[in-house]
Structures are given as structure tokens and as C-alpha cells.
C-alpha positions, 0 to 999 in steps of 0.5 A: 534479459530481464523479465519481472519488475524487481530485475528491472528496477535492480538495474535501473537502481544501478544508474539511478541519477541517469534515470532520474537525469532522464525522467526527472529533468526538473530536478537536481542533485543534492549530495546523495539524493536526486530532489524534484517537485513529485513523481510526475516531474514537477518543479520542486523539492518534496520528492528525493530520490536516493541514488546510491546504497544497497540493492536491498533493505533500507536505504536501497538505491533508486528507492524515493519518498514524497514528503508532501504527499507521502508517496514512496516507490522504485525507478519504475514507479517513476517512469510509469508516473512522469510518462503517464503510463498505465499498463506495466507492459508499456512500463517495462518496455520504456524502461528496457528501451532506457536500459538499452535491453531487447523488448520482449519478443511478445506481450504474452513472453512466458516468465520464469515460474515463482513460487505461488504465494511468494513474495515475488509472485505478489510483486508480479501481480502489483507490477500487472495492477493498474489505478483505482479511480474509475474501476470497479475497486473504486466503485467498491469502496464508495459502496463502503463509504471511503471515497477519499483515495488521494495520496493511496498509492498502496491501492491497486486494481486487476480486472482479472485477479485468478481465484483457487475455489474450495473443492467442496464450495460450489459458488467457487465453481465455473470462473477462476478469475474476478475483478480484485482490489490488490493493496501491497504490503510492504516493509519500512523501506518501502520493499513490497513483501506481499499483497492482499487481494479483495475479489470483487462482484463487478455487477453488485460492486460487492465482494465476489460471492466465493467462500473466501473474497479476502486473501493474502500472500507473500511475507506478511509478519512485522510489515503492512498495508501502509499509508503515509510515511509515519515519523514520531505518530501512526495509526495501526490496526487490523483491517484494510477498510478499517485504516481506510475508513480512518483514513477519511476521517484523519486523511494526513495520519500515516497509517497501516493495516496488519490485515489481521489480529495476529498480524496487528499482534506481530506489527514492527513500529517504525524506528524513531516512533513516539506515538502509537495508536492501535485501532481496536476491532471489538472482539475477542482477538482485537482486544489480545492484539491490541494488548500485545502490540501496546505492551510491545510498543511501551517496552521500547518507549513508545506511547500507545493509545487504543482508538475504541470503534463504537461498533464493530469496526471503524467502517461500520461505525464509518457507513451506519453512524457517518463521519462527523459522529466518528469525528467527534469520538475520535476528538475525544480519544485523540491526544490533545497534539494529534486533534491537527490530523481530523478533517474539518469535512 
């Protein structure tokens, strides 16, 4: 029987206009893909689903985009979303129930053991996640001045995200689990590779007071934190709340975070890219990574632009300046074609 979230979502890619016949009912096929209105079964043809190709990579079965909202994900995305379910458990045992599979004889069934930081290890803690809106990652980022989370399906929250402290730091000391922001790293095709976890201080709404509240896992060279599906222009840069921040201030503008200066250096523009902006943090490993990416990008014929913060990132200038200051300079640094992509508030 299968027990994580990519067996079930393998085995459901293998009869993947079944599911969608079943979940998605207000849609219909259209050669290779299955379309409808949205995740939720709405009336339409943003959203489609394709119903054959690999179990892995690009093209994989059973993997689906919403061109109108930017949305992407698997088979058990879909049955969380027109089921209206929250808690993965409940999503696992719908899809098994779908799949003709035995439930799981307890909600606390072990599961076979992953490497720790391994990319299925990330998988696990994203399928174990639940929406933001209402939580204490919510309340965090409106701390930040980022409040617009719509369309920001790589967000997660874990009420109790496990914490390993420092030996020697005694602030790690007396609790091993914390409320945590969990944002998922994914390749081009969507596949979740890894996962940043931002551990937060559900009484200050801060981030939880141990030596290090921001860490990632899984495989993190060449993919990112991604919002919005990029086509021929995106915005890359280092930090999550940076790109979030940006995200207010340019909410239609695909996006990703490398979570790193390094990463961003090592960030994959997505085939077929015309425009790259790169979101340049202002020091010394920001100016190198921005370098190195924009001399990889114009390499292979890709136009990049440096998007310059007036302090020292986007979220400070975003929280200590507001949005219609980061507005107007973004104007002045945009390409006069991108000017579209700000918000008018």
C-alpha cells in the first residue's frame, strides 16, 4: 500500500482522466489534456490537465497548470481542492478510497524512513502542510508588509515544523518543534525538489528565537521558490520575502526566490525566456550572483535586467519607504513593455 504523497500521486498519474472524469466533471477532454475552469471544478478552460507522458520530468502525467491564475500541481492537489480538504490525511485516504487501496490502519501509520534533508523527506513535510490564510505565517508575513497571498500556491504552513538546535546555543534548548512557514522548491515542471522552512514565534508573530529560523532541504541547485508560470519574462532573486515583497508591488510578474546568493548565482532560466530581471540584494554576494546569472543568461540570448532596492532588499525598502515609493522606482527600471505587470495600489 502506498504511504507518501508521490506513490499516491504516481498511481493516480496512471489513470489520470479517470480522476479527472471523477473530481473534475465540469470539464472535458481535449486530445492529450483533460480542461476545465480551475482546480476547484469550475466551468471553463483555463486550467489542463495532462493525461499521458512520463511518471517523472517535464510533461509528467497527471501534472496540470492554471494559465489564468498560474496555479500548477499533481492529482492530489486536485482532490484536496475540489473536495475542499485540508489535512493530507483526509486527502490521502480520498485518494486510496478513489484507487480502491485499503485505508491506512491508523492516522499515526509509521512510514517507511527517508533520508533527513532529502527531497522526499521535503515532499512529506509539504503533503503534511495546510494553507496559510488564518495562521500564524499569515500573521507573519503581514508583520512584514506582504499581504497579498492570492495565486501563492507555493506557501504552506506546519503548526509544528521539528527544529534541530545548536549544541552550544541555548535558546535551541526545551522545545524541538515550532510553528513554521514552509514555501516549496520546485523544478520547471513543477516537481517539488525541496523546501524552505522559516520557523516562526507564534506569541510575537516574529521568527522563532533560535540560532538559525531559516533553512533549507532537498535539492536546491538550478530550481526555486517559484510564483507564476514564466513564459518570455520573470523576476529571480535571492530571498523569499524579497520576491514576495515584489510580489505586492507587481502581483502578475512570475517570480522565484533561489533562497540564496549562491542559488540565485546557479538559478535555470526556464527554456524559451526572453526577459530576465534578477532582484539585486545590496552587498557584496548580491552584486556576484546577480553577475554571474546575468552573464549566464545573455550567453544563451536572454536580456537581463538588474532591479536595484533602494535599501537593503526589497522588503525593507517594501516596510521602511511603502509600496507607492517601491512603485514608482520599480517604473523607472522596468522595460518600458513590463510598465503593464505594477499594480495601480
Amino acid at each position: 500500500m502506498p504511504r507518501d504523497a508521490s506513490e499516491l500521486a504516481r498511481r493516480l498519474a496512471r489513470d489520470a482522466e479517470a480522476v479527472c472524469r471523477h473530481y473534475l466533471s465540469k470539464g472535458r477532454r481535449q486530445g492529450r489534456y483533460w480542461t476545465v475552469g480551475d482546480v476547484r471544478n469550475t466551468p471553463g478552460r483555463s486550467m489542463f490537465v495532462r493525461l499521458s507522458g512520463p511518471e517523472f520530468g517535464p510533461g509528467a502525467a497527471g501534472h496540470w497548470t492554471d494559465a489564468a491564475s498560474a496555479e500548477h500541481g499533481d492529482l492530489l492537489d486536485v482532490i484536496r481542492a475540489s473536495c475542499g480538504l485540508v489535512d493530507f490525511r483526509d486527502v490521502a485516504e480520498e485518494a486510496r478510497r478513489f484507487l480502491s487501496l485499503p485505508r491506512a490502519e491508523s492516522p499515526y501509520e509509521p512510514r517507511l524512513p527517508v533520508p533527513t534533508g532529502s527531497p522526499e523527506a521535503a515532499r512529506r513535510l509539504w503533503a503534511m502542510s495546510k494553507p496559510v490564510p488564518g495562521t500564524v505565517g499569515e500573521a507573519y508575513l503581514r508583520a512584514r508588509g506582504i499581504t497579498n497571498l492570492r495565486g501563492c500556491t507555493a506557501l504552506r504552513f506546519h503548526p509544528r515544523c521539528w527544529y534541530r538546535g545548536g549544541e552550544d546555543d541555548s535558546r535551541d534548548r526545551g522545545r524541538d518543534a515550532w510553528p513554521a512557514l514552509i514555501a516549496a522548491v520546485t523544478a520547471h515542471d513543477g516537481t517539488i525538489t525541496g523546501a524552505h522552512r522559516t520557523w516562526l514565534d507564534p506569541v510575537s508573530n516574529c521568527k522563532a528565537p533560535v540560532s538559525t529560523p531559516r533553512r533549507a532541504m532537498g535539492l536546491l541547485l538550478g530550481n526555486a521558490v517559484r510564483f507564476g508560470r514564466a513564459v518570455h519574462v520573470m523576476i529571480a532573486g535571492e530571498g523569499l520575502e524579497t520576491i514576495l515583497s515584489l510580489r505586492q508591488i507587481m502581483p502578475s510578474m512570475p517570480m522565484a526566490a533561489a533562497l540564496s546568493a549562491n542559488h540565485l548565482a546557479a538559478f535555470g532560466p526556464p527554456a524559451g525566456l526572453h526577459r530576465l530581471y534578477l532582484a539585486r540584494d545590496d552587498d557584496p554576494a548580491g552584486y556576484r550572483a546577480v553577475e554571474i546569472l546575468a552573464g549566464r543568461a545573455r550567453s544563451i540570448g536572454i536580456e537581463a535586467l538588474t532591479l536595484a532596492s533602494a535599501l537593503g532588499d526589497f522588503n525593507e525598502d517594501l516596510r521602511r519607504l511603502g509600496p507607492e515609493t517601491v512603485r514608482e522606482r520599480l517604473r523607472a527600471q522596468l522595460a518600458p513593455q513590463d510598465e503593464c505587470s505594477l499594480a495601480d495600489d
